[in-house]
C-alpha positions in Angstrom: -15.2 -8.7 20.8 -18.2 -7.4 22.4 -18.3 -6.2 26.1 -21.1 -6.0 28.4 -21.3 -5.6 32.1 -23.4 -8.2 34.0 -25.0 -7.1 37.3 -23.6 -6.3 40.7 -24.0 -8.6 43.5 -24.7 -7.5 46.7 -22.4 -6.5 49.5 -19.0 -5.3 49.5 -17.3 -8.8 48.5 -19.3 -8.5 44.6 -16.2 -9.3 42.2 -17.8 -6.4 40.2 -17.4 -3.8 43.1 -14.5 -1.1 42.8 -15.8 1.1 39.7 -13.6 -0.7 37.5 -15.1 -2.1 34.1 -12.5 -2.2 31.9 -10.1 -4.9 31.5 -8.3 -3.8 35.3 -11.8 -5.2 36.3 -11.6 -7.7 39.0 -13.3 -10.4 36.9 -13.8 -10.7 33.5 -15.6 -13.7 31.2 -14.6 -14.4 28.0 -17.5 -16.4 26.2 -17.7 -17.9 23.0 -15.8 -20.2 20.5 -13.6 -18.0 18.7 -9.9 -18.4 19.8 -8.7 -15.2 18.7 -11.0 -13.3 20.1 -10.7 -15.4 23.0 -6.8 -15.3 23.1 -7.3 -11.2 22.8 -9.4 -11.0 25.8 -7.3 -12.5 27.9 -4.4 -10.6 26.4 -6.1 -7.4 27.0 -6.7 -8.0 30.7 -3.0 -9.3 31.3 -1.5 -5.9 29.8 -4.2 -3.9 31.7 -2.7 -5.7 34.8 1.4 -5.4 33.9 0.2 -1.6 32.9 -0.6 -1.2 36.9 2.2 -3.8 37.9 5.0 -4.7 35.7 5.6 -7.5 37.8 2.4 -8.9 37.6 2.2 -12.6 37.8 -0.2 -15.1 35.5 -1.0 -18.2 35.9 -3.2 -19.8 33.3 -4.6 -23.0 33.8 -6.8 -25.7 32.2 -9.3 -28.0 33.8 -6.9 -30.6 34.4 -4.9 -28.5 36.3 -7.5 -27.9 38.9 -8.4 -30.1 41.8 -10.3 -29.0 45.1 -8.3 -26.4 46.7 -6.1 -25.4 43.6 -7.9 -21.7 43.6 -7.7 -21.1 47.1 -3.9 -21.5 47.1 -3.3 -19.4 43.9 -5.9 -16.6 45.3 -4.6 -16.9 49.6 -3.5 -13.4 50.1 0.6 -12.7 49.4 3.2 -12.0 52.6 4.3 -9.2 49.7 0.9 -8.6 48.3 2.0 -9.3 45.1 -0.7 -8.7 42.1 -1.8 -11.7 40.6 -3.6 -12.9 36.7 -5.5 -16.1 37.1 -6.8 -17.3 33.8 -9.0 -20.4 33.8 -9.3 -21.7 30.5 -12.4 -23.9 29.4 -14.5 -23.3 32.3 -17.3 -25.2 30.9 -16.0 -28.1 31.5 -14.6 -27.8 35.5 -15.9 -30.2 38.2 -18.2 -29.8 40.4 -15.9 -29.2 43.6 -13.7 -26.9 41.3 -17.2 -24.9 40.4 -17.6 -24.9 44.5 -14.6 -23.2 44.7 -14.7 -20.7 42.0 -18.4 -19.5 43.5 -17.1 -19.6 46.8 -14.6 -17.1 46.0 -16.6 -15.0 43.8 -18.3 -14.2 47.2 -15.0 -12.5 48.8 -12.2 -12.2 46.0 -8.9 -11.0 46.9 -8.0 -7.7 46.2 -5.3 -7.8 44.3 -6.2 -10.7 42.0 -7.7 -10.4 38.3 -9.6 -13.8 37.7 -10.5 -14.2 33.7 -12.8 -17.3 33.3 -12.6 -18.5 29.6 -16.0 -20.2 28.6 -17.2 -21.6 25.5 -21.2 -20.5 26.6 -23.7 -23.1 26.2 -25.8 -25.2 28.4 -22.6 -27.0 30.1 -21.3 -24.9 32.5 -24.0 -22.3 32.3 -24.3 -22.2 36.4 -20.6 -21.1 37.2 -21.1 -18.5 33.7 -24.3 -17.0 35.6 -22.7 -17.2 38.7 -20.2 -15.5 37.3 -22.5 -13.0 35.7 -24.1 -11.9 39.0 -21.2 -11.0 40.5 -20.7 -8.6 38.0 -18.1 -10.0 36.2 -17.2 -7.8 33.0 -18.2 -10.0 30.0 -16.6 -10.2 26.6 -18.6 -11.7 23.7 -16.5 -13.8 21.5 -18.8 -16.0 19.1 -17.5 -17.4 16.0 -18.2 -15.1 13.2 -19.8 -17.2 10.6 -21.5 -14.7 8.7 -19.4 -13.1 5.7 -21.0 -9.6 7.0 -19.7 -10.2 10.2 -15.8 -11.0 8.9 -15.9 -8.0 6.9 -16.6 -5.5 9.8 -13.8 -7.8 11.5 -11.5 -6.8 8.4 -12.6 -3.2 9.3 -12.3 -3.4 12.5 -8.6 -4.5 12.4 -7.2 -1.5 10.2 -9.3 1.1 12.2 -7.4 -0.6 15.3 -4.1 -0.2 13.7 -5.0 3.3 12.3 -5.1 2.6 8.6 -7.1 3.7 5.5 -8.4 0.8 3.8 -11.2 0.6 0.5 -14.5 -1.3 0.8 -13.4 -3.2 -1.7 -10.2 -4.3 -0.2 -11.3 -5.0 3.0 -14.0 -7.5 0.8 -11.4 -8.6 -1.6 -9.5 -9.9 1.3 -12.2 -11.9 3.0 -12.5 -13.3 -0.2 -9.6 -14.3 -0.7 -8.8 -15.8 2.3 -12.5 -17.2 3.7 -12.9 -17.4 7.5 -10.1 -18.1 9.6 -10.1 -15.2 11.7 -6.2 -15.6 12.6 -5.5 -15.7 8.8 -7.1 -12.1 8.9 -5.5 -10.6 11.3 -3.0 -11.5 10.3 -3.2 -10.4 6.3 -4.2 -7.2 8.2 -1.1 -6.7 10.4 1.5 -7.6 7.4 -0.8 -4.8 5.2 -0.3 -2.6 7.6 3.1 -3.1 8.4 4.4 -3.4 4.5 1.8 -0.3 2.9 2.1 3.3 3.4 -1.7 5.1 2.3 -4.6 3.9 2.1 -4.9 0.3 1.4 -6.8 -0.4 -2.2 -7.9 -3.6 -3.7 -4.9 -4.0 -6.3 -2.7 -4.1 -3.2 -4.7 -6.6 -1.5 -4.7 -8.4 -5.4 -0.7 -8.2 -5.4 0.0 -9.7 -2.3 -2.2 -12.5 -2.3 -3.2 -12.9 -5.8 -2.6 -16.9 -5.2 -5.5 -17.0 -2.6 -8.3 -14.8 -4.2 -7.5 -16.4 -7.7 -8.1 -20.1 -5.8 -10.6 -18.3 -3.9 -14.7 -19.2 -4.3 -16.1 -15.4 -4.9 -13.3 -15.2 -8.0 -15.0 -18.4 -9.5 -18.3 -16.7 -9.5 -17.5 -13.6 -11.0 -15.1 -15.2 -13.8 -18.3 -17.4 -14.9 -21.1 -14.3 -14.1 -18.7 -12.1 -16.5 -19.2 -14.7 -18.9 -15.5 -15.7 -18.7 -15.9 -19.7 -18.9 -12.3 -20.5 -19.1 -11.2 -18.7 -16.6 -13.7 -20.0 -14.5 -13.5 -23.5 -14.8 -9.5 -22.9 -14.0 -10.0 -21.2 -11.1 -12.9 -23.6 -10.1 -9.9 -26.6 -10.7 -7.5 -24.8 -8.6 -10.0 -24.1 -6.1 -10.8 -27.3 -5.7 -7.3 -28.3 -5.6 -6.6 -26.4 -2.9 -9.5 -27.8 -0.7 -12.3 -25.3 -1.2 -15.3 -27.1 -0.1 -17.7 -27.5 -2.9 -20.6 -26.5 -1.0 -19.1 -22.9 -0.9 -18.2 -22.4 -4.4 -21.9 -23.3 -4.8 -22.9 -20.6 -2.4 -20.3 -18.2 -3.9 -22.2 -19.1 -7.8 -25.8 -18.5 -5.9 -24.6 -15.4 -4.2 -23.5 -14.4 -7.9 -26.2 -14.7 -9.8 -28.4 -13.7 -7.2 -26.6 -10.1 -7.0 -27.3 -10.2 -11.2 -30.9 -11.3 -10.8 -31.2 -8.4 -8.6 -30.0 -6.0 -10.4 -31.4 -6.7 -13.2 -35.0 -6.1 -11.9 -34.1 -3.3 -10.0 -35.4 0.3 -11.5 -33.2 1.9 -13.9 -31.1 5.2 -13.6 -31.3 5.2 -9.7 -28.0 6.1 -8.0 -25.5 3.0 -6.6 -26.1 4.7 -2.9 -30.3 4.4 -4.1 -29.8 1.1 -5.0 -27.2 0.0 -2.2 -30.1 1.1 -0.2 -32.8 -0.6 -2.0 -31.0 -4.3 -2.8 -29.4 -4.4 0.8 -25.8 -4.1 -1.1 -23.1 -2.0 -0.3 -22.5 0.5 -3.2 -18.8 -0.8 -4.1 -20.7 -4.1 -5.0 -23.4 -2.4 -7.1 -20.3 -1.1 -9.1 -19.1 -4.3 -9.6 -22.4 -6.1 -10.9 -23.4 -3.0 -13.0 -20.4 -4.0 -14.9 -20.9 -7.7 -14.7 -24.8 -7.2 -15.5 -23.8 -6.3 -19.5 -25.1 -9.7 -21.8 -27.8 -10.3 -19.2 -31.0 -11.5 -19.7 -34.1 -12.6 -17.5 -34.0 -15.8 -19.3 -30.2 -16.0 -18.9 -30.9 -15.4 -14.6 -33.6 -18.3 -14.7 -31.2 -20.5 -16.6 -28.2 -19.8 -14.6 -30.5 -19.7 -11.4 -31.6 -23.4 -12.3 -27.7 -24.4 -13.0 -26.6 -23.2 -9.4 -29.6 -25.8 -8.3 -28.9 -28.7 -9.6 -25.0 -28.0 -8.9 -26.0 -27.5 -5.1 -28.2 -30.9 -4.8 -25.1 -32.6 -6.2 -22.6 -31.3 -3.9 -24.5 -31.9 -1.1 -25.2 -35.7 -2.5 -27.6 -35.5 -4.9 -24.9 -36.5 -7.6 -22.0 -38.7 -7.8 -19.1 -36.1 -8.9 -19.5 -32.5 -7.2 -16.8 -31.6 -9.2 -18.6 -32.5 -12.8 -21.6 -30.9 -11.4 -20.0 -27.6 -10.5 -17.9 -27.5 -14.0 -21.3 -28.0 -15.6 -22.6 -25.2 -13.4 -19.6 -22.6 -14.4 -19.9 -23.2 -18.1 -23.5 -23.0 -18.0 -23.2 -19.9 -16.1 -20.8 -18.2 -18.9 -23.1 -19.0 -21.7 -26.4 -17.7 -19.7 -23.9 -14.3 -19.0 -24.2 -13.7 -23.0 -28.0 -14.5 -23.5 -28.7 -11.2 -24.3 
């Protein structure tokens, strides 16, 4: 999650006004896609709240649960002055008169009420979100990480939160191994953590869910860029088996032989952190192809690079059986890793 500040409205009834960024802020936006991250920003703002006032009450509510009026009764000032969560979940999609509402208290809010408006950003909605903005709402990004770099700083991320030691290589191994629910991460992370004393290493990422990154689209590719056709095509089976889309056991083959392409052109005798550097790799990864790179030849990349191709125009209906097409792939893959 990523948190920004939008800016202050004027006048003292701003729901920014008070000092207060954090989570204790009087109005917070949680925008994006990604439930987790979602989930943990409101989370964060309900314990910042129970922190201040045990008995802190929270109401969360969804569009349907919001008619003309609804907000003015939840936010109408307490005979015991009672603190007070209000969580409005999908935001985007309120009525009009509810919108009314929300902007006309965003213009006076009540002291001792934390409003959290959950919104999926986007055109729909965007009036209340900027509305929202101006008054200075505290603002937590939480877009769907769909790029692989982007889940393995997540990976990161979570041990540094819990405290923990964990390898580049485990943190990738796990990502590998169990793709892009977030949740799924989290949660791999948390039972790590919990189960592991010392650093976290890849052979204990390996033992605990050996199932997953055997079945997993990364362990396909290297199996066939090691030249290890047999064990490829049985974890290209199982993978498929197990409902890996073919289009990312494609990607995982391209990404592959790309990294082997690469390295293969790359000048000779530099140093992994030089060459990191250079190829846009991290140096655990130059490691791994150095070692993969042995049988290599520029006409086995071009032949291999061709294979990926034609696999990838099937799967995404160039060809009547994906899975023919990415066996074909993996075995031709194997033999091109032994051209040399």
């Amino acid at each position: 999650m990523v948190e920004k500040t939008g800016a202050k409205a004027a006048g003292r009834g701003a729901a920014g006004a008070g000092g207060r960024s954090g989570p204790d802020a009087p109005l917070t936006v949680a925008v994006g896609q990604e439930g987790l991250l979602l989930d943990r920003a409101v989370r964060e703002v309900i314990a910042a709240a129970r922190a201040g006032d045990p008995d802190t009450d929270v109401r969360e509510l969804n569009p349907g649960d919001l008619s003309p009026g609804t907000l003015d009764e939840l936010t109408s000032p307490s005979l015991f002055a009672e603190r007070k969560v209000v969580v409005i979940r999908q935001a985007q999609d309120l009525g009009v008169d509810v919108i009314k509402d929300i902007k006309s208290y965003l213009a006076s809010p009540a002291e001792e009420i934390t409003l959290v408006l959950v919104h999926a950003g986007g055109a729909r909605g965007k009036g209340l979100l900027d509305a929202a903005r101006k008054a200075g709402a505290r603002e937590v990004a939480c877009q769907k990480l769909t790029k692989p770099a982007d889940r393995l700083a997540f990976v990161r991320d979570e041990f540094r939160r819990a405290g923990r030691s964990a390898s580049p290589a485990a943190c990738q191994a796990l990502v590998d191994a169990l793709g892009s629910d977030l949740r799924e991460l989290a949660s791999a992370c948390a039972q790590l953590v919990a189960d592991i004393e010392g650093t976290i290493d890849e052979a204990v990422v390996a033992r605990y869910y050996t199932g997953r990154a055997e079945a997993s689209s990364f362990a396909v590719a290297d199996c066939a860029v090691e030249g290890r056709a047999a064990e490829a095509l049985e974890a290209l089976r199982w993978s498929l088996s197990t409902g890996v889309a073919p289009v990312l056991l494609t990607s995982a083959l391209a990404q592959g032989v790309r990294s082997i392409g690469k390295l293969t052109s790359a000048p000779s005798g530099m140093r992994s952190a030089d060459l990191a550097k250079e190829l846009g790799m991290p140096p655990w990864k130059i490691d791994r192809v150095r070692r993969q790179l042995r049988g290599w030849s520029a006409a086995g990349v071009s032949t291999a690079l061709r294979a990926v191709a034609d696999a990838d125009a099937a799967v995404k209906g160039g060809g009547e059986d994906p899975a023919y097409a990415l066996e074909r792939a993996v075995v031709t893959i194997a033999r091109a890793a032994r051209s040399r």
